[in-house]
N, C-alpha and C positions, 0 to 999 in steps of 0.2 A: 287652857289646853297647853300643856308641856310641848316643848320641841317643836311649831306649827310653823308653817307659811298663810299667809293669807291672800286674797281678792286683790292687787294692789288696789290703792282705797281710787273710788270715783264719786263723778257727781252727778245724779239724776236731775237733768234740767228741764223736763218735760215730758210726761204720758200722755197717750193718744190711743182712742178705742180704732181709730183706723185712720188711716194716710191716704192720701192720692198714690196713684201709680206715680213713680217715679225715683229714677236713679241719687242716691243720697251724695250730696258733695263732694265730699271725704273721695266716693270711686271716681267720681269725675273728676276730681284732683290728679288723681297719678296715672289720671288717661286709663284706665282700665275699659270704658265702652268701645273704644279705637281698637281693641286687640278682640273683639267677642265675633267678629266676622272669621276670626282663623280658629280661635278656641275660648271656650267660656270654663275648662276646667274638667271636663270629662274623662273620667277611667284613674284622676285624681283622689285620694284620702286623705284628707287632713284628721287629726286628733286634736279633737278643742277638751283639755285639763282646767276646768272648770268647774263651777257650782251646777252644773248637769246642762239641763236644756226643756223648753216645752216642746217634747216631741211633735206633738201635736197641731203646733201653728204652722197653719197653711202654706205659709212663706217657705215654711223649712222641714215637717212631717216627709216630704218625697226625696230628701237628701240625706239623711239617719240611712246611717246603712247596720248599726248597732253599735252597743257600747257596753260599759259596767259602770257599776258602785261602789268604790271603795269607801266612800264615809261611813260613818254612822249614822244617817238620816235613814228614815224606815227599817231603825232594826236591822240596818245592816245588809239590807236586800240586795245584793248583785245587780239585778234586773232594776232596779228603782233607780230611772235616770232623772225623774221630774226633780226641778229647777225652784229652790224655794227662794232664791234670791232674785233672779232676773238677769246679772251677769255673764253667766256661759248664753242663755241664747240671745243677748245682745251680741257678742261675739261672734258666737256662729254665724245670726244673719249680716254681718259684716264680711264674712268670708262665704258664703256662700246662699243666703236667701235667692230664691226664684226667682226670674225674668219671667213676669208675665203680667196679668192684665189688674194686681194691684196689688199694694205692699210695697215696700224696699228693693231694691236688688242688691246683692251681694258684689264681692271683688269676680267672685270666680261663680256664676250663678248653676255653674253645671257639676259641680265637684258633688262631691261624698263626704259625708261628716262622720266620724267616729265618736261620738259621746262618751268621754272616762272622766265622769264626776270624782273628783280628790277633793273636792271643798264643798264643806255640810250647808245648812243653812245661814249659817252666823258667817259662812263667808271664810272660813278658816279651816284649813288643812295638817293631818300628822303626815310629815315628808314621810314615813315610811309610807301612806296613800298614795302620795305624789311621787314616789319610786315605784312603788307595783304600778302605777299608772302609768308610767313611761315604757315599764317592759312589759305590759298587755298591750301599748301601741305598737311596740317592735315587733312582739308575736304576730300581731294582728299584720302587720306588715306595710305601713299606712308608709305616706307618699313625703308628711309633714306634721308635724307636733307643735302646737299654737298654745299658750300660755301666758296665762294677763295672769301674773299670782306673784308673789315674793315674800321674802324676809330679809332683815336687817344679817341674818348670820348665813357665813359660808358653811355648806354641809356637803363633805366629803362623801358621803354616799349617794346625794342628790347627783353633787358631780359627776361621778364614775356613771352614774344609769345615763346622763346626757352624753360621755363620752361612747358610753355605750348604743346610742341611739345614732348619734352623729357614724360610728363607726360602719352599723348597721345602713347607712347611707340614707339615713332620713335627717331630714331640716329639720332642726330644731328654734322656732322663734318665740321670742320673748321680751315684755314690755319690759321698757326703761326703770320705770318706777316713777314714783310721782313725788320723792323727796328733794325734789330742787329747790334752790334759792333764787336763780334767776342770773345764778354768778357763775360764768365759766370756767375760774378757775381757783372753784372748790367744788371737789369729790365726793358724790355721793351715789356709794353703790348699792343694789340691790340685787338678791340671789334669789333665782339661778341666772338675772337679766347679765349677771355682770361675770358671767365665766364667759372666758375667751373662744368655747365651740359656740354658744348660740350666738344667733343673729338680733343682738339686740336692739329695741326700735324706740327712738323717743317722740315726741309729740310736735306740735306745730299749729297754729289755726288756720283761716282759711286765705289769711292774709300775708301766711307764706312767714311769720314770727316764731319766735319759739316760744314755746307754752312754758309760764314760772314756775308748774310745776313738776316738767320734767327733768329726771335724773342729767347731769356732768358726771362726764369720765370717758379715759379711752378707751374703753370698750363699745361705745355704743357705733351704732352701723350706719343707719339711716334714719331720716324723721318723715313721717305718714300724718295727717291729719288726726288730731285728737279730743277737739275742740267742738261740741255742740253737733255728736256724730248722732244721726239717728241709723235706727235698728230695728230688729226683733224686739219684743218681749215679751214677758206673762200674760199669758191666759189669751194667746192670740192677739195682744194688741203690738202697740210699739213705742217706743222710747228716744229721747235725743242726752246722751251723757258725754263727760266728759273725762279724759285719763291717758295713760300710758296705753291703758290694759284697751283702750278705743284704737288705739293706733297699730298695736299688735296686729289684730286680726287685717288688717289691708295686706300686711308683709306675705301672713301667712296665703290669701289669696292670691296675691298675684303671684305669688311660687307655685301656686297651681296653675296658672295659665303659662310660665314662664317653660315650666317644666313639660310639657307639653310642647312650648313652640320650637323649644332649644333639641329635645328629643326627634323631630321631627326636623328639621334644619340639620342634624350633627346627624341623625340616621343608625341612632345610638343613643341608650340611656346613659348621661350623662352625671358622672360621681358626684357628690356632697359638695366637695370644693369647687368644680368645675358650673354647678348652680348657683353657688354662689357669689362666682367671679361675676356667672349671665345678670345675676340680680345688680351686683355691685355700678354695672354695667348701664345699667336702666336709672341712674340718679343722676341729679343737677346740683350742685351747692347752691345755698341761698346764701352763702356769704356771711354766715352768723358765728361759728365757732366748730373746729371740727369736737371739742371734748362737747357740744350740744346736738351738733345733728350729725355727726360721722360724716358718713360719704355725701351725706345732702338728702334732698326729697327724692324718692322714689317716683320715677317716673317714665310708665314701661314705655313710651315711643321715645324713648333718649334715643336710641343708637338710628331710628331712623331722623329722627332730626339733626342730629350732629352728621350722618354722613353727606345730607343735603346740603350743609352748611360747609363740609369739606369738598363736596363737587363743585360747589359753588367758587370757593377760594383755590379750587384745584383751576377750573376751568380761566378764571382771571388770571390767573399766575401763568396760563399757557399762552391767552390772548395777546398778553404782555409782551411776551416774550418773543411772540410774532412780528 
């Protein structure tokens, strides 16, 4: 296929016809159950630009609030969102699967998912898909645009429809890419992960490292868990993979709950940038390279643990001085 983005590539490291109830590592990493007593993501839309979705799995059928087809899979059917890869609704129930009595949970388990399939079976996308797919999210009016996909080539037109999204004041996030060396200072970028509007997101395991295969360079924002992430997948069952495009969806989630908390705190919806800053806001460094993990891990109770940590040095410094 001429002119294409694809899946960025991952690695299936285990299927399961069903799970225990239980929250998956990766959300319990960036404290996302700590924030579901104020918001789990509600009156939130994200757009997952992926290989579609099984609308169907229990996890995730009550959070589709609709979607389109731009591939070529079924003849081109508008309506035909089913998922012949497994990818998009790995994704999705990372941003959103259900809190309930079993399965997965998601980042944001109360949010809305928008389904716009740009990538067929085979896992690969013609960017003109993946531009009509970004301005069906616009129209649609979604809240967040989430994207595990790349290509080695810059495509100015891809650009313009993110800057045009960004403008439109929706988050645009997108994985790193998975062509790292392991060496931080050699450059390896991947589009659209690597335009300076989206919020790009590299990987990490669970032991707080950086993943060798994710992308270096100064574009990338923050790093989320990517490593042996379980999820949704086909045919109702579930899956543990690993990737960039794993790590995406946590960002894209907790912008759902973020957005949300900051909206209701500021008493006011809050611009592009200025969610941004909130998200920026919520990470720790792990001390590894800013061209690897950017700002650091994502980790929504940052600002209430740092300010304890300043009352604490506030109140000493007063003691003292007594």
């Amino acid at each position: 296929m001429k002119d294409c983005a694809q899946v960025i590539p991952y690695k299936v490291i285990q299927q399961a016809d069903q799970v225990e109830k239980e929250i998956p590592k990766g959300v319990e990493l960036i404290q996302a159950p700590k924030v579901w007593d104020d918001t789990k993501g509600k009156d939130i839309t994200v757009a997952v630009l992926d290989t579609g979705c099984d609308i169907d799995h229990p996890d995730l059928a009550d959070h589709i609030v609709g979607g389109k087809n731009f591939t070529d899979d079924d003849n081109g059917d508008p309506k035909m969102l089913e998922d012949y890869a497994g990818h998009g609704t790995h994704v999705a129930g990372t941003i959103a699967a259900s809190k309930d009595d079993a399965g997965v949970t998601g980042v944001a388990p109360e949010a809305s998912l928008l389904i716009v399939k740009v990538l067929n079976k085979n896992g690969s996308g013609q960017y003109d898909w993946i531009i009509n797919g970004i301005n069906y999210a616009i129209e649609q009016k979604v809240d967040i645009i989430s994207m595990s996909l790349g290509g080695p080539n810059d495509n100015p037109k891809l650009h313009e429809a993110i800057k045009k999204a960004v403008s439109s004041n929706i988050l645009v996030v997108c994985a790193a890419g998975n062509a790292g060396d392991g060496d931080d200072s050699t450059d390896e970028f991947g589009y659209p992960g690597g335009y300076n509007e989206v919020i790009s997101v590299g990987a990490i395991d669970f032991e707080r490292r950086s993943s060798e295969f994710t992308n270096s360079n100064n574009e990338v924002d923050l790093v989320t868990p990517g490593e042996k992430i379980q999820s949704t997948y086909l045919n109702g069952k579930y899956a543990t993979l690993s990737g960039t495009s794993m790590a995406a969806p946590h960002v894209s989630g907790a912008l759902a709950l973020i957005k949300v908390l900051t909206n209701s705190y500021f008493e006011r919806k809050l611009s592009e940038p200025e969610l941004y800053a909130q998200l920026i806001k919520r990470t720790v460094p792990l001390g590894i390279s800013p061209m690897l993990e950017g700002n650091g891990l994502l980790y929504l109770t940052a600002p209430d643990y740092l300010s304890k940590i300043f009352d604490k040095e506030l109140k000493t410094s007063v003691m003292n001085a007594l």
